[in-house]
N, C-alpha and C positions, 0 to 999 in steps of 0.2 A: 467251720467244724474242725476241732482238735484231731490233729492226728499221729502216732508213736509209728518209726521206721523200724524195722528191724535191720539191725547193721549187718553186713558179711558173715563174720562168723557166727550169728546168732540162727540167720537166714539159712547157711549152710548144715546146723545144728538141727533144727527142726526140720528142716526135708531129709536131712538122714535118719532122723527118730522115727519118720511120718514114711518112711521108705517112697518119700515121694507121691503120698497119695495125700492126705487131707491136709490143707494149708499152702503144700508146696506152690502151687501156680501164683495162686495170690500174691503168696509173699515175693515170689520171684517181680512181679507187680510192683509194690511196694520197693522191692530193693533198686525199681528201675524207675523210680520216682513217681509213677503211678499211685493216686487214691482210688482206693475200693472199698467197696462195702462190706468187704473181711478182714481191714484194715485190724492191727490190733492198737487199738487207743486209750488214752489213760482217759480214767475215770475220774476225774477234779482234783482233790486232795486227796483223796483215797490213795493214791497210785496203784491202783490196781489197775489190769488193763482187761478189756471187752471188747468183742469184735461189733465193730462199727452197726452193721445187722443185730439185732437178736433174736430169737423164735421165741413169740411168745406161746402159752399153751393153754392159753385159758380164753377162747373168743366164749363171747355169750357166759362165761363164768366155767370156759373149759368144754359145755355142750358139743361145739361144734369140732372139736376135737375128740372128746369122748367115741361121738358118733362112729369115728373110725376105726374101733376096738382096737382092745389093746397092744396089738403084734401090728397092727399098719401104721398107730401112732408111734411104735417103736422104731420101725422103718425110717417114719420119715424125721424124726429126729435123728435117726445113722447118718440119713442123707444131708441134713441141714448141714451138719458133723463134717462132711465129705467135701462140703463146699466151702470149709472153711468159717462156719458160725461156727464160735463158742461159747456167746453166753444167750444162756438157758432161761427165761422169765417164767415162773412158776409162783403159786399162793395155796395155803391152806386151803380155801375156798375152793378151788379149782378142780373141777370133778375129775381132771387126768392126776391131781396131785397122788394119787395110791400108785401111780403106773410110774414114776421118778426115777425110781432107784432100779428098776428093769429097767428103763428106754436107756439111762445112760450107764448102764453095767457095761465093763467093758473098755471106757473110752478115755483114756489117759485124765486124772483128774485131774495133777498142776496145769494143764491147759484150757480145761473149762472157770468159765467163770456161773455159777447156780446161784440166784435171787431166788426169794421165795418171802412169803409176805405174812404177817398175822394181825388177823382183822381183833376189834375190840382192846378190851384191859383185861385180858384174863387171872384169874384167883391165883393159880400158878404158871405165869410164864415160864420160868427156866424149863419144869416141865414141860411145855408147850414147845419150846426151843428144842431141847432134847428129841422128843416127837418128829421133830423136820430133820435131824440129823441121822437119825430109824430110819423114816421113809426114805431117804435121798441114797442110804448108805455111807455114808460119807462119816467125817469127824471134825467135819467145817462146811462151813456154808458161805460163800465170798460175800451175800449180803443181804441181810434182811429187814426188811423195811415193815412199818407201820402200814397198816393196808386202808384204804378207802376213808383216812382222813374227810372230813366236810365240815366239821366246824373250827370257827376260830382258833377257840379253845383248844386243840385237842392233844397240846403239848401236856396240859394238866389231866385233862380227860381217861388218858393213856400213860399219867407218869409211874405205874407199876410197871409196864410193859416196858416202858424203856430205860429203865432201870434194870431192868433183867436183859437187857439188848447192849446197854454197856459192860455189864458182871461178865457176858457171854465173850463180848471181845475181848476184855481183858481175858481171859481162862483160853482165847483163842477159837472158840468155837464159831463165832463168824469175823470176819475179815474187816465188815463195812456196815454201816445201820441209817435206816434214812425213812421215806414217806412216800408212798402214794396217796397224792391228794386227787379229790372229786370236788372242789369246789373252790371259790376264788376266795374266801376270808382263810381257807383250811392251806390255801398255795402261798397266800401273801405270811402267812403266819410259819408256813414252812422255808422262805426264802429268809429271813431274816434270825430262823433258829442256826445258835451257834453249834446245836445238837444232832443236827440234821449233816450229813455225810454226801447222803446220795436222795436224788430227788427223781421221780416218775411222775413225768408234767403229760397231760393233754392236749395235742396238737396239729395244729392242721390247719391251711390255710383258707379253706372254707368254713372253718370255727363249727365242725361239725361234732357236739359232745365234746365240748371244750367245758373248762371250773367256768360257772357262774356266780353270780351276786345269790343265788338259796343254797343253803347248807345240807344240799339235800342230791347225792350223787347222780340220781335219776330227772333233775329240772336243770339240766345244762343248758352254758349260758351261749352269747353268738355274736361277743365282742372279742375278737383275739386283741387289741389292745393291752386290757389290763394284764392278759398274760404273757403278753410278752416284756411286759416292765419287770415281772418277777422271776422271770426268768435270766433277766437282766443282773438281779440283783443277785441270785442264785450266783451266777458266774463272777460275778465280782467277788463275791465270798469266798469263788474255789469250791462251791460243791459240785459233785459228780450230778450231772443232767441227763437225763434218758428222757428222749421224748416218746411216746406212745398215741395210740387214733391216731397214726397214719395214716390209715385206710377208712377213717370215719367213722370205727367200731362196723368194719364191713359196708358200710353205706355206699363206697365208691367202688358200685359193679363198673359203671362207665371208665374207660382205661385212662381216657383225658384225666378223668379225676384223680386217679391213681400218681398218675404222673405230675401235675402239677404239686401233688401232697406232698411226693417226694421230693420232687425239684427244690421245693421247698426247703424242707426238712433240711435238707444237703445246704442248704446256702444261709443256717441261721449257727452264727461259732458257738452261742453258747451252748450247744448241742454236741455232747461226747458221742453220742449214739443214738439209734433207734429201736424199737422192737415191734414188730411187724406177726399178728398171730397167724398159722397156715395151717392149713388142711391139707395142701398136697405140693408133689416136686414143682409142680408147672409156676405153684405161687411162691415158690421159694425163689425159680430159676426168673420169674420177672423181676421180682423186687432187685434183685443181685442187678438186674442186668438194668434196671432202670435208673439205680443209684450209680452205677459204674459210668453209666453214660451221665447225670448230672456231675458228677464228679469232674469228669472229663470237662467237662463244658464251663465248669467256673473258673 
């Protein structure tokens, strides 16, 4: 797994801005040749960078987050915050996307890095861009991706959409533009576009809600083989790799499970990051602590 040091002065610069509180430890970490899971790393060619960790906020399509209304989902995004995550995974779709732009009011933006995703070919994208730039409050977006890709096609399918995702970068309004795929014709199709930035792959060593051979994001498949050759090829290209189903899409209550996913996770290069979605401190405070100790161990 890639990883970006912070030098001396850079190190000394942010635990002064941070008075010491969000980032500082880690990076201290980091500057003492330690890998951690707050790690800040470059995102493929993008050069952007993302902390190793991400929160994502959409389990179940955001439900299981929702659940915890709005002022404890902001909470625990402070906390994520606290510990040193900075990049935010967030979608349209995602029934916490109205709650954005409160949960991160407040928290230095050149530090965060916010994905947010738009499903379909909609009539007016920029519109639709625009819209996520409202919601987040913001006047950029570090990167937004094609959402729930599953067919081959769907470079053509979607080529209004990203067509207004290029316009958008140039004019500056996102940073990076890329794809979540749900399906194996939609991921091989994505590793090989020249168009593609940043990729959110399906992953996990028990191939649990991994891309399948059906173009259909809900008939997942239970061969991590092919996806790991495209993921292959992803990295060879230099796009930015975020692996996501970490945790099996929640599957892995069993801690064993948990653990081997990430062990994993930690030990595959072509992998900038992860994003892990939580409900509460206790699942922030293992992920951190179970990637820190794979880290350690490779």
């Amino acid at each position: 797994m890639k990883t970006y040091y912070l030098n001396r002065r850079e190190f000394l610069g942010k635990a002064t801005l941070l008075g010491g509180a969000a980032l500082a430890i880690p990076s201290l970490m980091a500057a003492t040749g330690k890998r951690t899971a707050v790690d800040q790393v470059v995102l493929g060619k993008t050069g952007l960078k993302i902390s190793r960790l991400g929160m994502g906020t959409g389990s179940n399509s955001g439900n299981v987050q929702f659940k915890l209304g709005q002022e404890a989902f902001n909470k625990l995004v402070r906390y994520a915050y606290d510990q040193g995550i900075t990049y935010f995974d967030c979608a349209q779709g995602y029934k916490t996307f109205p709650w954005m732009g409160d949960a991160l009011k407040g928290l230095p933006r050149e530090k965060l890095f916010i994905q947010s995703k738009i499903p379909g070919n909609p009539e007016k994208p920029m519109e639709v861009i625009d819209r996520h730039l409202q919601t987040f409050k913001t006047d950029y977006l570090d990167s937004v991706l094609v959402h729930c890709a599953v067919k081959g096609t769907w470079t053509d399918d979607t080529r209004r959409l990203m067509d207004a995702l290029d316009e958008a970068k140039q004019k500056k309004k996102i940073l990076a533009k890329g794809v979540s795929c749900h399906s194996l014709p939609a991921l091989q199709m994505a590793a090989k576009s020249d168009w593609v930035e940043v990729n959110l792959v399906r992953i996990n060593p028990q191939a649990k809600h991994i891309d399948g051979q059906s173009p259909k994001w809900n008939e997942p498949g239970t061969d991590l083989g092919p996806v790991l050759k495209e993921i292959q090829t992803m990295d060879a290209n230099h796009h930015g790799v975020i692996g996501m189903k970490i945790i099996g899409n929640g599957d892995f209550t069993n801690a064993e499970d948990r653990e081997k996913s990430i062990r994993y996770a930690m030990s595959r290069p072509e992998l900038d990051g992860i994003v892990i979605g939580f409900k509460s401190t206790a699942e922030i405070d293992e992920a951190i602590e179970r990637i820190n100790r794979a880290l350690a161990a490779s």
